[in-house]
C-alpha positions, 0 to 999 in steps of 0.5 A, a space after each residue: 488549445 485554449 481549452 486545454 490551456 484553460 484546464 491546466 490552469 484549473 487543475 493547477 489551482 486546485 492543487 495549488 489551493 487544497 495541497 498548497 498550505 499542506 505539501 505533505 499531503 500531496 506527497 502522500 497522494 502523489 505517492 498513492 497514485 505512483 504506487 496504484 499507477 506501477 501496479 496497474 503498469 505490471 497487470 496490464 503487461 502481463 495482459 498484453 504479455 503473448 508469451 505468457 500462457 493463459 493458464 499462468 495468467 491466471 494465477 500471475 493477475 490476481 497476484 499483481 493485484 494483490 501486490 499492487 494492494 498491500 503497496 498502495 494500502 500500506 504506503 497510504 497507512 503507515 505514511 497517514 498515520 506517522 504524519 497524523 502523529 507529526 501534525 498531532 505533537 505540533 498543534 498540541 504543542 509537545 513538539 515546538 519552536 522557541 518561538 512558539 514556546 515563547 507564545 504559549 508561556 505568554 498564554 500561560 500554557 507552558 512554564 519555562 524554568 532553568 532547565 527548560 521548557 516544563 508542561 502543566 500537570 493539569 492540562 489536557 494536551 490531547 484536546 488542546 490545539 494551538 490554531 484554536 486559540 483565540 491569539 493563534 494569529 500572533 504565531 500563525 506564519 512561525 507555526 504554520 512553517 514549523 507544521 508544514 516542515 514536520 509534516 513532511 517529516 514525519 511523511 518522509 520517514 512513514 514513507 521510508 518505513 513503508 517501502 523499505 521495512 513494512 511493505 515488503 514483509 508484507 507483500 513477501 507473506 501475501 506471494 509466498 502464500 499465494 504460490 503455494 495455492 498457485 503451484 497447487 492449482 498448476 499441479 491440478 490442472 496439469 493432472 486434469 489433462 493427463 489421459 490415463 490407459 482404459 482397463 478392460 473389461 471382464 467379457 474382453 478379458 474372457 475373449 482376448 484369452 479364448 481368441 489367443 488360446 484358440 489360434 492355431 492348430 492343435 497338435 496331439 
């Protein structure tokens, strides 16, 4: 009991100390995981399905695994990517708080007008981010919060895309694809067993005529 104990709480402050300051990203894992978990659940039950026969077998696994791929690839990806996207606007400063506005005026970074907030012509946002200034710690806890909130953001909406929208055009294309080889393999293999009547040879044929001719008397 201790020892299970022990590994719960070992497990729990790891996902605490590499997810903690990120819960974005362990939503993105968790929902990796939920995905490859449902896709292994519908494999394994047309495994263990008796009423399924071997030959649709065949054909229905290595379709549930490609399902289960295109799932998991493209909620992984499309979340990834929208997410990356977030974390990029708020560490480049494009997509701020007031606050945090207010700090990067005070470094001189943005210039505020009175129409609002105006960026330097000159300056490089791509390479620019705001936890590698050497004052980030007067902003961290503000940016830190704001970074954690668009993160999950920008993962909701990923997530949302992919499960709705991306996902299911794509897993759509991948079967119907699919069924397509897998009724022809069906048609083949049902012809495969299909036994056709012999012909018969010329000398048979030769002799079931003389025998069918020749029974009987001959009448004059």
């Amino acid at each position: 009991m201790l020892n299970l104990t022990k590994i719960f709480n070992s497990f729990k402050d790891t996902v605490a100390t590499k997810f903690g300051p990120n819960p974005a990203k362990m939503l993105i894992y968790t929902g990796v995981l939920g995905w490859f978990l449902s896709s292994a659940a519908q494999v394994l039950a047309i495994v263990v399905n008796d009423k399924i026969p071997k030959e649709q077998k065949m054909f229905l696994i290595p379709q549930e695994i490609g399902d289960g791929a295109i799932n998991v690839l493209s909620f992984f990806l499309v979340t990834s990517s929208i997410k990356a996207l977030a974390s990029k606007l708020v560490s480049s400063g494009k997509l701020a708080t007031p606050k945090i506005r207010q700090f990067l005026t005070d470094s001189g970074i943005n210039i505020k007008t009175k129409n609002g907030w105006k960026v330097l012509k000159d300056f490089d946002f791509s390479k620019f981010n705001i936890k590698n200034m050497t004052n980030f710690d007067q902003i961290k806890p503000e940016y830190e919060s704001f970074k954690n909130g668009v993160d999950v953001i920008g993962m909701t909406v990923g997530s949302i895309l992919s499960c709705n929208i991306i996902t299911p055009i794509l897993r759509n294309k991948y079967a119907a694809g699919r069924q397509q080889k897998n009724l022809a393999e069906i048609k083949r293999l049902e012809q495969s067993k299909i036994q056709y009547p012999k012909g018969i040879s010329i000398e048979d044929y030769k002799k079931y005529s003389a025998m069918k001719f020749s029974s009987g008397s001959l009448k004059i």
